[in-house]
N, C-alpha and C positions, 0 to 999 in steps of 0.2 A: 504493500500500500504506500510507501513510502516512494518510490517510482511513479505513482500514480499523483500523489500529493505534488510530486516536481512538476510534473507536465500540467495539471491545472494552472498553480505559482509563474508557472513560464506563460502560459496563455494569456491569464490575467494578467503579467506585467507589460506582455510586448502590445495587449490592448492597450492601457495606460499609458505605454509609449508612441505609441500613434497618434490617438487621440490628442496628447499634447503636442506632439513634434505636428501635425494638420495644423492646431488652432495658432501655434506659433506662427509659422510659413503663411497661416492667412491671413492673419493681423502684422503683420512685418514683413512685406516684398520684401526678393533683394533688388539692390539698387542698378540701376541699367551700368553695362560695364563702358568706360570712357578711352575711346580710341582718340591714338595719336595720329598725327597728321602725317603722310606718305609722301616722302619726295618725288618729283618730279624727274622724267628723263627727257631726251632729246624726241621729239616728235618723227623724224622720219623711217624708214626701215631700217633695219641691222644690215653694214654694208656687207655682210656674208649672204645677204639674202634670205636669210632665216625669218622666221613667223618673229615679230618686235615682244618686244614686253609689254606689258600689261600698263605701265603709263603712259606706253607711247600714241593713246588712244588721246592724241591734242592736238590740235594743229601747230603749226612752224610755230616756236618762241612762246608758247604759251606756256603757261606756268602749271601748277599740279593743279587737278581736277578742285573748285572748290568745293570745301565741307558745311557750307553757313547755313545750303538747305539744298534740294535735292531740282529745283528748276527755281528760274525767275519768277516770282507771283506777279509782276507784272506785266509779265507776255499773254499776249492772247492766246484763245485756248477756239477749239472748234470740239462739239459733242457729237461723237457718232453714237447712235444708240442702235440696239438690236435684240429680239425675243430673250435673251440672257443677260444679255452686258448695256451697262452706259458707261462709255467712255469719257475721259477730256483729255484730249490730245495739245499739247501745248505748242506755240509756234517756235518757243526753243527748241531747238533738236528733232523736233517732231515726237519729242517722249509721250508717252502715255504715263500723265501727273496725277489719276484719278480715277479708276474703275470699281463704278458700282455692279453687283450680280444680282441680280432682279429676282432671281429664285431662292435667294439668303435671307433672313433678317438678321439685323442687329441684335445680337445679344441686351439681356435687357427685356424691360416692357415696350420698347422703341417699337413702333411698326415700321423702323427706317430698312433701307436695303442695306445690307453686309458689303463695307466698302475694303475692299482688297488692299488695292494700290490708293496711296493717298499722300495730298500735298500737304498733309500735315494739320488741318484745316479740324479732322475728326479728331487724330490721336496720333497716325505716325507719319513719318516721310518714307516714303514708299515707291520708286518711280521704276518704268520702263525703259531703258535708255538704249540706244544704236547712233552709231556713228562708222564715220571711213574716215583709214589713215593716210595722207597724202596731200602731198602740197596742191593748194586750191579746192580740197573736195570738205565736204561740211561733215562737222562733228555734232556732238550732242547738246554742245555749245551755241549751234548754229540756226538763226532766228530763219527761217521755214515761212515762205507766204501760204495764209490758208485758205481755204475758199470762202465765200461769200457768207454760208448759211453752213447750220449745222446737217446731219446727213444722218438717216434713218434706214432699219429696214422695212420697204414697203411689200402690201400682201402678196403673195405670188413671186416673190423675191429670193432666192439664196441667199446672196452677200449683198456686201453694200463695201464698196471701192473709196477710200479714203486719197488723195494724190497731194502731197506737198512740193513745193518747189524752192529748190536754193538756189541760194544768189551765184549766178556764173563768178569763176572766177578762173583766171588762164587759160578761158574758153572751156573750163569744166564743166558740165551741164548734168544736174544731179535733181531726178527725181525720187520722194520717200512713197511708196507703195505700201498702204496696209489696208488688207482686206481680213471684213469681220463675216462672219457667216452664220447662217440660220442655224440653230439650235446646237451649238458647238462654244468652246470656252477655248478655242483654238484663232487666233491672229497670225496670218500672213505678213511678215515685216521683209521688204525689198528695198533695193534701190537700183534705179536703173539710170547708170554713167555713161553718157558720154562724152566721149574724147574728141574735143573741137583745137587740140592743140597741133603741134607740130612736131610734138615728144611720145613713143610709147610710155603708159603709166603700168604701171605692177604695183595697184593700191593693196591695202585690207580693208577687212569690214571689221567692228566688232559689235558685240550685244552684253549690253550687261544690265544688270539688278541692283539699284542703290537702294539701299534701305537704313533705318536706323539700326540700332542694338535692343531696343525698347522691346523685353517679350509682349507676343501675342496671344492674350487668352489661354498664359499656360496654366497647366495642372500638374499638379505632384502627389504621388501617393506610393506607397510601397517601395521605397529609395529611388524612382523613375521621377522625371522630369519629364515632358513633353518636348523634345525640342523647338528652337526656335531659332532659323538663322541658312546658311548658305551648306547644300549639298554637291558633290558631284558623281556622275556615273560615270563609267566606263567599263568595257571588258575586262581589263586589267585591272583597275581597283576594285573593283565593285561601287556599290552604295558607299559614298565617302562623306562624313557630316563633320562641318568644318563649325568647329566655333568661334564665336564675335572674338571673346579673349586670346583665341589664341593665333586670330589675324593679326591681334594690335600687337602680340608677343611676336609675334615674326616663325613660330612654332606649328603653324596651318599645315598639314599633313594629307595631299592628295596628288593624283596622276594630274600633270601639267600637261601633257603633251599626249594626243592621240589621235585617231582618225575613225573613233566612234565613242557614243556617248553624248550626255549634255547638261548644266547645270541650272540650278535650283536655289530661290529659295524659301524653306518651307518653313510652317507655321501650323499651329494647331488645325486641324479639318480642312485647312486651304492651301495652296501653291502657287507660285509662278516661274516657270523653267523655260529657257529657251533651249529649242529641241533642232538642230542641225541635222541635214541628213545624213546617211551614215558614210564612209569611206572618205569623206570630204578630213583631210589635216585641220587640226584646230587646237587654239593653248587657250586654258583654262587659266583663271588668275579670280583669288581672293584678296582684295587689301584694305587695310584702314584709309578715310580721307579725311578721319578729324571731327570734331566736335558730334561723338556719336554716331558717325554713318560712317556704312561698310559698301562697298561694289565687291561684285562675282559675278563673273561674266565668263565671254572667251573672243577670241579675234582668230578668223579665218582667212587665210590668202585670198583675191581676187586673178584670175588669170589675166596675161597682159594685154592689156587693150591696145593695138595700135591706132596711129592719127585716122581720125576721121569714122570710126567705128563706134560702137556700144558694148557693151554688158551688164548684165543682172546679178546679183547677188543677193541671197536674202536666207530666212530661215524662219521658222516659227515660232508663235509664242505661244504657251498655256498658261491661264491666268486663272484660276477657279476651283473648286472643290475638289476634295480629293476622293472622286467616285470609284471605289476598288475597281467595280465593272467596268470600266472605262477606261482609267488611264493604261492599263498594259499596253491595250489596243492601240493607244497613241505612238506609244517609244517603249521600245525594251529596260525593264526595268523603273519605268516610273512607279509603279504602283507601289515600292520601296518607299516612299513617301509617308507613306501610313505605320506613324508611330505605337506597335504596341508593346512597346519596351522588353523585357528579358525574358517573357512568354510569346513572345510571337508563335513560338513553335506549336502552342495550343491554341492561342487568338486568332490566328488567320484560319484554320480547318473552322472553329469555331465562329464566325463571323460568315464561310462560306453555307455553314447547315442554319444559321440564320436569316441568312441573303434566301435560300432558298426555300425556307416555311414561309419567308415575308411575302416569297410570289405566287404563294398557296393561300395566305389566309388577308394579304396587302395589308397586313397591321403590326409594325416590329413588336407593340408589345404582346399578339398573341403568341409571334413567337417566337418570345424568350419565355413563355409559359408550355408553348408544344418541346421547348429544345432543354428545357429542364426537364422533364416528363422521360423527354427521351433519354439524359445524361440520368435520371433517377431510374430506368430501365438498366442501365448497361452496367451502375454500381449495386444493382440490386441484390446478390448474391453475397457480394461486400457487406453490403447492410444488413442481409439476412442475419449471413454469421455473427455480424458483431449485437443487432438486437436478440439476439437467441442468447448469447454470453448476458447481454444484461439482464436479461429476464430472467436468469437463471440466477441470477447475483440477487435479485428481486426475492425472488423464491427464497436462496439461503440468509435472508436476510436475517431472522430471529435466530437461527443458528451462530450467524459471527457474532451478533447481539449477544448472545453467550457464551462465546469464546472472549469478548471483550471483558466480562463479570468475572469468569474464572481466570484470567491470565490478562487481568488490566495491569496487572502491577511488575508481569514479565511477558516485556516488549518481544524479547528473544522470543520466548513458548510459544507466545500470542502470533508471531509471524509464521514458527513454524508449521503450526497445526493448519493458520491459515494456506498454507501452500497445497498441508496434506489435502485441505478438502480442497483446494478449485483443481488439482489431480484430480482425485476420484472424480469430483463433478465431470471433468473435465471443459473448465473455465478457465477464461483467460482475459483477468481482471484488466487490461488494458484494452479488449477490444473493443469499451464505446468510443472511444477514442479515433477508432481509425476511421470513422465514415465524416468525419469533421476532418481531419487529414489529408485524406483525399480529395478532398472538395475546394482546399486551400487553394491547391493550384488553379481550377477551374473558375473560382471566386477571383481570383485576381485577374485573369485571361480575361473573364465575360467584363471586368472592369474596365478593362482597359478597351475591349474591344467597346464598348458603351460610350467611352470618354474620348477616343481616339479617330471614331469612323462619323463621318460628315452626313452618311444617311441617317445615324441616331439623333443629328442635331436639331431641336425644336421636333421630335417625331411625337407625335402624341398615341396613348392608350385608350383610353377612354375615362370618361367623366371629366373630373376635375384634374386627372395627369396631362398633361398638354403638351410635354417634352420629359421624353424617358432618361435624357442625358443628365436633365438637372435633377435637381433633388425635389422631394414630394411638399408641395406649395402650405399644405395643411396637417404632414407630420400623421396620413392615417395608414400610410401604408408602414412607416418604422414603429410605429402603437399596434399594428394585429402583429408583425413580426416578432415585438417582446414578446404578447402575448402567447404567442406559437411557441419561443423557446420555453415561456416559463412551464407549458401545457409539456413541454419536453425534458423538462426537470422534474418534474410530477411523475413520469412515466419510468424515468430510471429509477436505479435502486440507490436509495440513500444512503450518503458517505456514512462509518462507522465514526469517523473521526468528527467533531465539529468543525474545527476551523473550517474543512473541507467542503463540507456540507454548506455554510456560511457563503463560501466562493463560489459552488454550486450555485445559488442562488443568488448573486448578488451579478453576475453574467448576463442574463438577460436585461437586466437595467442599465448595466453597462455598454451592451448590445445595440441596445434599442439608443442612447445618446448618443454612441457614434455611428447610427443609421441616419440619424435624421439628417446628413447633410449629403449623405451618398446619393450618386443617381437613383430617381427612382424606377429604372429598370434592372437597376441589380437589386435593390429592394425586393422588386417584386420575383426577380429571379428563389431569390433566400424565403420571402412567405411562401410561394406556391412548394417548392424544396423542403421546408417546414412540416406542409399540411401533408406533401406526401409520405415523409418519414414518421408522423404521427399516425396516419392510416396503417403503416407498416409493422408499426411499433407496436400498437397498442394490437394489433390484430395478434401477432407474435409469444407478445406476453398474457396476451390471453388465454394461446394454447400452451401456453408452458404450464400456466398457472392451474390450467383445466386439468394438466397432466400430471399433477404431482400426487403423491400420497396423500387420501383423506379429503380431495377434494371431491364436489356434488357429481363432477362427471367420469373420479375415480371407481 
């Protein structure tokens, strides 16, 4: 019993350490990490011909990218909107300063749209940026005439063709090409150069992500952090997540150089990556630019244009949710995006048998009541044996009762006799134990896939739950959950010991205060997992109890 008394002591403590180390972390952010300012290089190519660095994305004598904010607020902006996205396309650079997603809302009671990319105006600086390296050709710096009116898409429509125009310069003639499209969270970004000079050019293009360091909507729980901040892919590295700190430490850790792959950067339920096509050479680059903002990008050669010719260059952008169904289908290995920290290995199988009851019954919270039913199926056996052990412990109850009268005073005697009988019985005083063990993992997996996956976000169950990711608005669903456990302390066999008995029961109220802020779809995962372990239980100890000597159906 004494082994038994630890693992209760353990459970209770590492509850009580939760619960504090949550309310801490929730009333005390940490503070956004503070990047240094990145020097500058020389703007034209490396005279080896090589793909430039990562600063070199300036024009001739310009100085390092500024950090004050992420575009001009004084430039004019042009809005293209379409059945998913509103954009504001800025006439610096042609960036995209502002992308709201029409099928999000704002976190919050807000009926606002989930704004992605933002000039800062909501909460963060957020922008789109593309430019060409090359003397006379326009960077992200470079003020873009826009059209007249802003640009829609109309009914019957696919896309809607956005066309900026830069200022010639050495007979450079450089149009920005972004095209948005019907029911897609996918941006066409081009530019098509031509060469009105008298010199072959051999420019670059590049595409990068300025963002601040300010987390997005993160969450913490079980030593996992949600990330927040710049990824990249590739064959050769895989899935690589780069942090803000360890850009500004100069200690950033990823494949620089390849000719497949494409980078990222991600945020709780949302992303924006620019997705090059494959075989195409391209250098990835992460850096600080100072007062809180980061760029991650990449810069790809342009093949050389002789006088009096053109070319295109361009590549894609994804700016939107992170729909597991979807992003694969985009780019190999986007769907790596979806953080669910050191269980993935159970949360993504788990998130696929939920994806796929959701297209059975079109309700996630039915089911995460059918995929518990079904996880309480497959541990059933599990359970069996371990309620059959308690029920049996149930049963011997008045007998340890007297082994504690006659050998309360030796501990030694009192253990050993105890041994003799769960032998003969053949009981094994720890197996209530293990159907809550078991579950741990499962419980954290369905956590995270609840906290982590963008179709749980604002998904409603019914009544009054309206989003299964947040927590229960009225506190009724973690009140029948205590209730469930305490009906599940009633049904085991009570400790011998007090103190134990004590802990026994002081769990479900401890239970039940750190549910009330849990999502309430794992709530409901743990009540419905509750009522069926009590159906189980009580049916069990039934027949045990019917079974034994001297009872009415002996």
């Amino acid at each position: 019993m004494d082994q038994r008394r630890l693992i209760l002591f353990l459970i209770f403590s590492f509850s009580l350490v939760m619960l504090w180390e949550g309310w801490i972390k929730h009333n005390n952010p940490q503070p956004a990490p503070q990047a240094t300012a990145a020097a500058g290089v020389a703007a034209t190519a490396n005279a080896d011909g090589s793909v430039p660095t990562p600063s070199a994305s300036l024009d001739a004598g310009q100085s390092a990218v500024p950090g004050e904010q992420v575009a001009t607020a004084a430039a004019p902006r042009v809005v293209v909107e379409t059945d998913l996205l509103r954009a504001e396309v800025s006439a610096q650079g042609g960036d995209i300063v502002r992308l709201a997603l029409k099928q999000h809302k704002a976190s919050g009671e807000t009926e606002a749209d989930f704004v992605l990319l933002d000039d800062g105006t909501t909460r963060h600086q957020y922008a789109a940026q593309s430019g060409l390296i090359g003397e006379g050709l326009p960077t992200h710096k470079t003020v873009f005439a826009l059209p007249g009116s802003a640009l829609s898409l109309k009914d019957g429509e696919d896309s809607v063709v956005l066309r900026l125009q830069a200022p010639e310069q050495n007979g450079m003639q450089v149009t920005k090409v972004m095209t948005f499209k019907r029911g897609s969270y996918l941006i066409d970004v081009a530019y098509e150069i031509r060469n009105g000079s008298d010199q072959p050019i051999a420019p670059h293009a590049y595409f990068q992500l300025t963002r601040d360091g300010n987390p997005a909507e993160q969450v913490e729980a079980f030593g996992v952090t949600t990330f927040t901040g710049p990824a990249v892919f590739t064959d050769a590295g895989k899935f690589q997540k780069v942090q803000f700190n360890d850009i500004t430490d100069g200690d950033a850790k990823f494949v620089k150089t390849a000719s497949d792959g494409w980078v990222a950067m991600v945020q709780h339920y949302f992303v924006s990556a620019w997705l090059p096509e494959q075989g195409v050479q391209r250098e990835y680059f992460a850096r600080a630019l100072g007062n809180n903002l980061f760029s991650a990008g990449l810069i790809m050669p342009v093949a050389a244009i002789a006088p009096g010719t053109e070319a295109t260059v361009g590549t894609r952008l994804y700016a939107g949710p992170q729909e597991q169904d979807k992003l694969e289908g985009i780019a190999p290995g986007l769907d790596l995006v979806v953080d669910y920290g050191w269980l993935t290995v159970i949360a993504a199988p788990l998130f696929w048998v939920l994806s796929w009851l959701h297209s059975l019954t079109g309700n996630w919270g039915w089911a995460i009541i059918l995929v518990t039913v079904a996880l309480k199926a497959i541990f059933f056996p599990l359970s069996a044996a371990s309620y059959k052990s308690m029920a049996k412990m149930r049963v011997l109850g008045p007998r340890l009762q007297r082994m504690k009268e006659l050998y309360g005073n030796d501990k030694a005697k009192m253990q050993q006799e105890m041994m003799n009988l769960y032998r003969t019985e053949k009981i094994n005083p720890l197996g209530g134990c293990l159907p809550i063990l078991v579950q741990i993992p499962v419980f954290i997996a369905l956590y995270w896939v609840l906290l982590g996956s963008v179709e749980m976000r604002h998904a409603p169950w019914l009544g009054w739950i309206q989003d299964l990711s947040a927590k229960d608005p009225y506190f009724i669903l973690p009140v029948i959950m205590g209730v469930s456990m305490l009906i599940q302390m009633k049904l085991n066999p009570t400790p011998p010991d007090p103190i134990q008995a004590k802990v026994m029961m002081a769990m479900p109220i401890i239970f039940t205060f750190m549910f009330l802020w849990f999502p309430s779809g794992l709530v409901l995962y743990w009540v419905v997992n509750n009522v069926l372990s009590i159906a189980q239980q009580w049916q069990i100890t039934r027949m045990i109890e019917s079974a034994k000597p001297g009872s009415k159906a002996a």
